[in-house]
C-alpha positions as CSV (number, residue, x, y, z in Angstrom):
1,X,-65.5,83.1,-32.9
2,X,-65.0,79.3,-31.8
3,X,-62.6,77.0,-33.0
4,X,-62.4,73.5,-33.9
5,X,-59.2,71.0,-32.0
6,X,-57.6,69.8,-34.8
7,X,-58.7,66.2,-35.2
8,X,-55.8,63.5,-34.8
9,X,-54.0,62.0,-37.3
10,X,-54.8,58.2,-38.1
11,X,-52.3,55.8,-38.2
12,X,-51.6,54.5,-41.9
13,X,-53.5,50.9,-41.9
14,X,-50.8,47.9,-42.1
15,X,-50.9,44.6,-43.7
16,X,-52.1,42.0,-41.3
17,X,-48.7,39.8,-42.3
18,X,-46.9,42.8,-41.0
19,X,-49.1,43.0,-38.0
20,X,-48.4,39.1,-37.4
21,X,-44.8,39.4,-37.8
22,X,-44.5,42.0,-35.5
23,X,-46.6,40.3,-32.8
24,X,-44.6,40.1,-29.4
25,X,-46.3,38.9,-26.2
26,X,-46.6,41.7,-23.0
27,X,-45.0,40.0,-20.3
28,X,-43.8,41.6,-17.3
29,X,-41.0,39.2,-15.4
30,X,-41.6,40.7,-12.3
31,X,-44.9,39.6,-12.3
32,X,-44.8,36.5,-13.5
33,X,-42.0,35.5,-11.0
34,X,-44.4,37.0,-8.3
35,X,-47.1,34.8,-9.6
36,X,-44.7,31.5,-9.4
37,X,-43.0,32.5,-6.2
38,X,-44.7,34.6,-3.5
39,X,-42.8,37.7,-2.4
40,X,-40.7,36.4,0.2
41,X,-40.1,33.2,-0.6
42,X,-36.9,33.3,-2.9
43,X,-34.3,33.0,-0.1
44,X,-35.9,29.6,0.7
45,X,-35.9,28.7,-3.3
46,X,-32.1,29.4,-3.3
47,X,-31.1,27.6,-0.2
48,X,-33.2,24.5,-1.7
49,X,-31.3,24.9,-5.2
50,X,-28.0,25.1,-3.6
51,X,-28.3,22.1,-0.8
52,X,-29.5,19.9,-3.4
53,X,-26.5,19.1,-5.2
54,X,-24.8,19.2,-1.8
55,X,-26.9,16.3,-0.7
56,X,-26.7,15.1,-4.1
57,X,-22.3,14.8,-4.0
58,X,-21.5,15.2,-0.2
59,X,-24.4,12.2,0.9
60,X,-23.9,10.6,-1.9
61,X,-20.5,10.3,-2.0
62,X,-20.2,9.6,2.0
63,X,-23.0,6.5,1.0
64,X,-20.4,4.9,-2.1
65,X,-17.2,5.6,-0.3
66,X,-15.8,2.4,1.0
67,X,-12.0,1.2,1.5
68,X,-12.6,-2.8,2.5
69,X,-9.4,-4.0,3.4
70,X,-10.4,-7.1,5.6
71,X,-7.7,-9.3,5.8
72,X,-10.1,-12.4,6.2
73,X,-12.1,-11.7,2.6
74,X,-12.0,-15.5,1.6
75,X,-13.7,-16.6,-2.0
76,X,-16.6,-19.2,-1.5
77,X,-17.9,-22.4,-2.6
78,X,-14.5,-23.2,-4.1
79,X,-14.9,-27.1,-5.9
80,X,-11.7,-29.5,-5.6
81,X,-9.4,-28.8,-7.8
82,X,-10.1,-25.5,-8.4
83,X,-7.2,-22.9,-7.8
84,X,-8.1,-20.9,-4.7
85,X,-5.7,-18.0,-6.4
86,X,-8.2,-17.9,-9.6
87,X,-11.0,-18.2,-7.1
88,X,-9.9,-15.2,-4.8
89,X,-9.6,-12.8,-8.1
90,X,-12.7,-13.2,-9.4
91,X,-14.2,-12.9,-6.1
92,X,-12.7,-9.6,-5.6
93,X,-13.9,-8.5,-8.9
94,X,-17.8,-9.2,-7.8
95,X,-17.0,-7.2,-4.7
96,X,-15.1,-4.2,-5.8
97,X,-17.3,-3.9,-9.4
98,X,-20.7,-5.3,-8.2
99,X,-20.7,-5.3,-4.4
100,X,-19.1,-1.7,-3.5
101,X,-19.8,0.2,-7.3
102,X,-16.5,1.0,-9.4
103,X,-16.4,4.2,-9.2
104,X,-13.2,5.0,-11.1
105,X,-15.0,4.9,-14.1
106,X,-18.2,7.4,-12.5
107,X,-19.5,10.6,-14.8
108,X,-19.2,13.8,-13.4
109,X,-22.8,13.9,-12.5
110,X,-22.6,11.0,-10.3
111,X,-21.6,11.0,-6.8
112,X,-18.8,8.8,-7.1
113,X,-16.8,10.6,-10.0
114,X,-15.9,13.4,-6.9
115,X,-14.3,10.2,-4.6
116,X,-10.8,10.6,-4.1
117,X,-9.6,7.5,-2.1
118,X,-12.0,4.8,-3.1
119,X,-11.4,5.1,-6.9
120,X,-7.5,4.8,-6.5
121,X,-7.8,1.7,-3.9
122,X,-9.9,0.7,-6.4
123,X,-7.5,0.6,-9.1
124,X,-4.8,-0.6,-7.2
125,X,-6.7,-4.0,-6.5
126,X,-7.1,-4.4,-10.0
127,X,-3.8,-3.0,-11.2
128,X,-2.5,-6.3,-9.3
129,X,-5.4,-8.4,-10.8
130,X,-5.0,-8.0,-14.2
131,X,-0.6,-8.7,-13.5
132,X,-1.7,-11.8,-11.9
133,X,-4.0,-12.7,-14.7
134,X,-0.7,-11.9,-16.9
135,X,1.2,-14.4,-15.4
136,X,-1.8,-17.1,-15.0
137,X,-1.5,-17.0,-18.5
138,X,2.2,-17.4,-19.3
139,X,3.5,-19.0,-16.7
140,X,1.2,-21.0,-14.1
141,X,-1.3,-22.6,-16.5
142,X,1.5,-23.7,-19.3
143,X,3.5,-26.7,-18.6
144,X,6.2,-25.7,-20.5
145,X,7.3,-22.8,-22.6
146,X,6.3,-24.0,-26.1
147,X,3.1,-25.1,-24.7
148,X,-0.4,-23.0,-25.8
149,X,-1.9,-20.4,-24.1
150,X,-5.6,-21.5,-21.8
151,X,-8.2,-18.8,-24.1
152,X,-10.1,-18.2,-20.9
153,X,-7.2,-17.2,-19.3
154,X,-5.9,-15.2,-22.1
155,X,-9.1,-13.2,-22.3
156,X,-9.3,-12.5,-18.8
157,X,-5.8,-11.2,-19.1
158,X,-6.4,-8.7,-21.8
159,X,-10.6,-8.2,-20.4
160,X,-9.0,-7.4,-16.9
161,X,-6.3,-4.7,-18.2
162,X,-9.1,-2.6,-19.7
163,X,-8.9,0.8,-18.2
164,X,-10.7,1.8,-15.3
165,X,-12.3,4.7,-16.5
166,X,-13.4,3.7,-19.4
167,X,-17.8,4.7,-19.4
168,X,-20.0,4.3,-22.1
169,X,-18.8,7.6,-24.0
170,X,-15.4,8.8,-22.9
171,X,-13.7,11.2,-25.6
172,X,-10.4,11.1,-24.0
173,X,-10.3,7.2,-25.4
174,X,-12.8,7.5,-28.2
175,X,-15.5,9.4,-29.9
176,X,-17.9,6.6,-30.3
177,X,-19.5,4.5,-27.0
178,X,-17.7,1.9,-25.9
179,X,-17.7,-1.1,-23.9
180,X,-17.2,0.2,-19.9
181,X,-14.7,-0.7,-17.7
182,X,-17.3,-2.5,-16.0
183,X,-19.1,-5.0,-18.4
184,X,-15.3,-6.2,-19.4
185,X,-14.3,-6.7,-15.2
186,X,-17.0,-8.9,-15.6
187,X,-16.3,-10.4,-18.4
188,X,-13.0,-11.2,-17.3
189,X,-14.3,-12.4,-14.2
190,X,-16.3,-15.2,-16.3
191,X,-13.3,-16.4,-18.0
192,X,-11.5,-16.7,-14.8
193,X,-14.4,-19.1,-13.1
194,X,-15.0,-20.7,-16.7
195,X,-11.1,-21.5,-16.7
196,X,-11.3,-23.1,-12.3
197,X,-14.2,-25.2,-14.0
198,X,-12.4,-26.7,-16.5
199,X,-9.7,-26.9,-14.4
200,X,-11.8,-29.1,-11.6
201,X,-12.9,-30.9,-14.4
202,X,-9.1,-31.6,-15.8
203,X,-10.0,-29.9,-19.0
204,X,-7.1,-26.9,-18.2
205,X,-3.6,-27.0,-16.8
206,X,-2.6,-25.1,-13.9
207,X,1.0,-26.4,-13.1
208,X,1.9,-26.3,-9.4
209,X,5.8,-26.3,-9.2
210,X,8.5,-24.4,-7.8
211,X,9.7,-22.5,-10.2
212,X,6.3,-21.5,-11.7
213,X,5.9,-20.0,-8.2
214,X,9.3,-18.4,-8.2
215,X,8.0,-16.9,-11.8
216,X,5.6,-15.2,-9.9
217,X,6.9,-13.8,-6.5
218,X,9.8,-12.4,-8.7
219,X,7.4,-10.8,-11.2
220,X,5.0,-9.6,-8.0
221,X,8.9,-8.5,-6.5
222,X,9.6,-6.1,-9.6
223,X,6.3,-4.8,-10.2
224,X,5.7,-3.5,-6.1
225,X,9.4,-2.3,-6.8
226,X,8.2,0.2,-9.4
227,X,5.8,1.6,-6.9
228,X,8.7,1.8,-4.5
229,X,9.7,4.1,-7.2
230,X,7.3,6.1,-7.4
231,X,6.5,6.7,-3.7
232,X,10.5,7.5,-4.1
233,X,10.0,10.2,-6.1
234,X,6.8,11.9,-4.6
235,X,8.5,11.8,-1.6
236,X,11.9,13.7,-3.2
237,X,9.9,16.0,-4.7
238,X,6.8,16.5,-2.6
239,X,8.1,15.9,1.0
240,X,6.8,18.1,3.6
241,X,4.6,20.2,1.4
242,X,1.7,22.3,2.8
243,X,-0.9,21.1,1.0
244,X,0.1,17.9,-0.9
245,X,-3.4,16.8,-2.7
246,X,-2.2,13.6,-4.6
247,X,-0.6,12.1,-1.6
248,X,-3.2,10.1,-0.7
249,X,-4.4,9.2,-4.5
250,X,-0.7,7.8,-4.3
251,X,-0.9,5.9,-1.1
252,X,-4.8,4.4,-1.8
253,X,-3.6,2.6,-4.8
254,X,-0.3,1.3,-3.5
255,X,-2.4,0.4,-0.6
256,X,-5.0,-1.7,-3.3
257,X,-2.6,-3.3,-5.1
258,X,-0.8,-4.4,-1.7
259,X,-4.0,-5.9,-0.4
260,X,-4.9,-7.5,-4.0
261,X,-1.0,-9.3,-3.3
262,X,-2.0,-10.4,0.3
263,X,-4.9,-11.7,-0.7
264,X,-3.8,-13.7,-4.2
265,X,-0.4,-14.8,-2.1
266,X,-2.7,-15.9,0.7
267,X,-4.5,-18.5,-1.5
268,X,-1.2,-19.1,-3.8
269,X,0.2,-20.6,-0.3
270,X,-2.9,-22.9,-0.2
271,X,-2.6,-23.8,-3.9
272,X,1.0,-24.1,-3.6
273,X,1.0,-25.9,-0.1
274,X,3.1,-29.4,-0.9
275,X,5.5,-27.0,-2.4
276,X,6.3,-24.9,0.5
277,X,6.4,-28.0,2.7
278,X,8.9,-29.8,0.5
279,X,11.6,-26.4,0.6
280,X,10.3,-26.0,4.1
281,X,9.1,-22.4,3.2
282,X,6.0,-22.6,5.7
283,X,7.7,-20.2,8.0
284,X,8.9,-17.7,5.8
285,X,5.8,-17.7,3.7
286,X,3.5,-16.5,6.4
287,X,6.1,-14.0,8.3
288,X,5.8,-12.7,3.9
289,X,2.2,-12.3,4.7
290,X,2.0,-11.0,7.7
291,X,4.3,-8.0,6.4
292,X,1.9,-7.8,3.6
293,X,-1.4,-7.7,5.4
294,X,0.6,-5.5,8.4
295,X,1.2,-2.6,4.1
296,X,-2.6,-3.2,2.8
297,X,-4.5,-2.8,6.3
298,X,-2.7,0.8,6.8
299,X,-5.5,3.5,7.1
300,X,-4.8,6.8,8.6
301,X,-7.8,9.4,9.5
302,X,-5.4,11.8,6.9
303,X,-2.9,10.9,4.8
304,X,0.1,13.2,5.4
305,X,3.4,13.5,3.2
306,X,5.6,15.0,6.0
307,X,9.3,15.4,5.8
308,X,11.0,12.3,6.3
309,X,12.9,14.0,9.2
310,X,9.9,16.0,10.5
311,X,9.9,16.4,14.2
312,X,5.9,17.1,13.8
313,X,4.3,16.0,10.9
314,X,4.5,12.3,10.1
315,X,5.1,11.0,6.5
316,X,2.7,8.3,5.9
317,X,4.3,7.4,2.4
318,X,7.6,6.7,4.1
319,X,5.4,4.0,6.9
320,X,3.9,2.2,3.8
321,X,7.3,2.2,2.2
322,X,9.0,1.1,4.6
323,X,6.4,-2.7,4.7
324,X,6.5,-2.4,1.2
325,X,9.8,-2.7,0.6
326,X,10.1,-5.4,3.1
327,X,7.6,-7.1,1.3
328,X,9.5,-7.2,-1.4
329,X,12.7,-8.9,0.2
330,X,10.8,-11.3,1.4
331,X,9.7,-12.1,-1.9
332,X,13.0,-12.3,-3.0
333,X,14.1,-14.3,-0.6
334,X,11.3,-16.7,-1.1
335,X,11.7,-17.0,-4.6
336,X,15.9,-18.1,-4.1
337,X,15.1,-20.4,-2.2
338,X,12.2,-21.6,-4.2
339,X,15.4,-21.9,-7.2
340,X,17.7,-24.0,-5.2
């Protein structure tokens, strides 16, 4: 007797929309991966993928960083009659937005937004900028107090105090894209040289007496005074720490704004030059700078908040304070004389 094997059962037939849904591709990762990368080869893949964005930041970074604190940055091609003070503030707009990037304002993805000293020197220039932009507008360009306000120079006051992060789309200041910090620097910096132009051309006021001057070394006086504060208060609370990681963003943009002053006073003594002659201020007015160019030209290898006793460690704050806060007597002292 033989027998038959059972034959096999068929699958039921399916509707070809069901077969189509059901459809998925046979891949095998393994084997595509070998097919794209050679056995072998991935450590070499991953060292690539991780030292690009090194290279990326780190030589980036190294290639934007720049604190220029020359003491002898002079603004060119200035006409007669022009104010060498309006002159050197626009100048130093061209170089710190166009010449040396503004970084302040950089993206994360962009080298710069991972700077720590250059953005806050870079703020502190135009911190002390945009206050002498204030005061071009109510005080140095206006005869008298009743008199109207120059509309270059009051929108290069409001242009200049724009903030300096500001990008095309930052959500911390709105939702929508917005004008950058940049394009409104330069802005301001055009209504600064359209204002020396008119002035050249006696079409703008820019009244050069004493107590006009003594408006603005007192106003200069308080505002350095309010960062005598606050390097006051770091110190108090900070003083001799470890690890103290906003030290230096504290002492690059006291150290901008103290070079922005040098500079702006520097050209304010050439503007200003029959005045000091005729209170006999020559003297003092350049032992002023000196002080002021010994504050902004400050640059240690590290910037250390040490005790201000330490025996070891120094505190770098208390060094800048310390020509900072002469700066400011001499100011002071200036500017009482200058009301006598």
């Amino acid at each position: 007797m033989t027998f038959e094997p059972d034959a096999p059962l068929s699958r039921p037939t399916q509707p070809w929309w069901r077969r189509a849904l059901g459809w998925r591709p046979k891949l095998s990762w393994s084997g595509t991966a070998a097919v794209l990368v050679p056995k072998g080869r991935w450590k070499r893949v991953v060292a690539v993928l991780i030292l690009i964005p090194i290279v990326y930041y780190v030589g980036g970074g190294l290639w934007l960083h720049r604190i220029d604190d020359r003491p002898d940055f002079e603004p060119q091609n200035v006409q007669p009659g022009e104010s060498r003070a309006v002159a050197m503030a626009a100048a130093l707009i061209t170089r710190e937005v166009d010449d040396h990037h503004w970084t302040p304002m950089d993206p994360f993805f962009l080298p710069g937004a991972w700077l720590d000293n250059m953005p806050n020197y870079q703020v502190g220039i135009m911190k002390a900028l945009a206050r002498f932009a204030v005061q071009m507008r109510n005080r140095l360009a206006r005869s008298r107090g009743s008199s109207p306000q120059d509309p270059d120079l009051d929108r290069a006051a409001a242009l200049l105090n724009a903030d300096p992060k500001q990008w095309v789309w930052t959500p911390s200041i709105s939702l929508l894209p917005t004008a950058t910090s940049t394009s409104q620097y330069r802005s301001g910096r055009a209504a600064l040289i359209a204002y020396n132009k008119r002035l050249a051309a006696n079409q703008a006021s820019f009244e050069r007496r004493a107590d006009n001057l003594q408006d603005f070394l007192e106003d200069a006086a308080s505002d350095i005074g309010s960062t005598s504060a606050q390097i006051d208060r770091h110190i108090h609370d900070h003083g001799g720490d470890l690890l103290d990681f906003y030290a230096d963003n504290l002492f690059y943009a006291n150290k901008g704004q103290l070079y922005a002053y040098f500079l702006l006073l520097k050209e304010l003594g050439n503007d200003y030059q029959g005045v000091l002659r005729e209170r006999d201020l020559t003297g003092p007015w350049a032992q002023m700078l000196e002080t002021f160019r010994t504050a902004a030209t400050l640059q240690p290898w590290v910037v250390v908040n040490g005790a201000a006793d330490s025996q070891l460690l120094p505190s770098h704050l208390v060094a800048q304070g310390f020509y900072l806060m002469r700066a400011r007597t001499q100011l002071r002292e200036v500017a009482d004389i200058l009301r006598k």
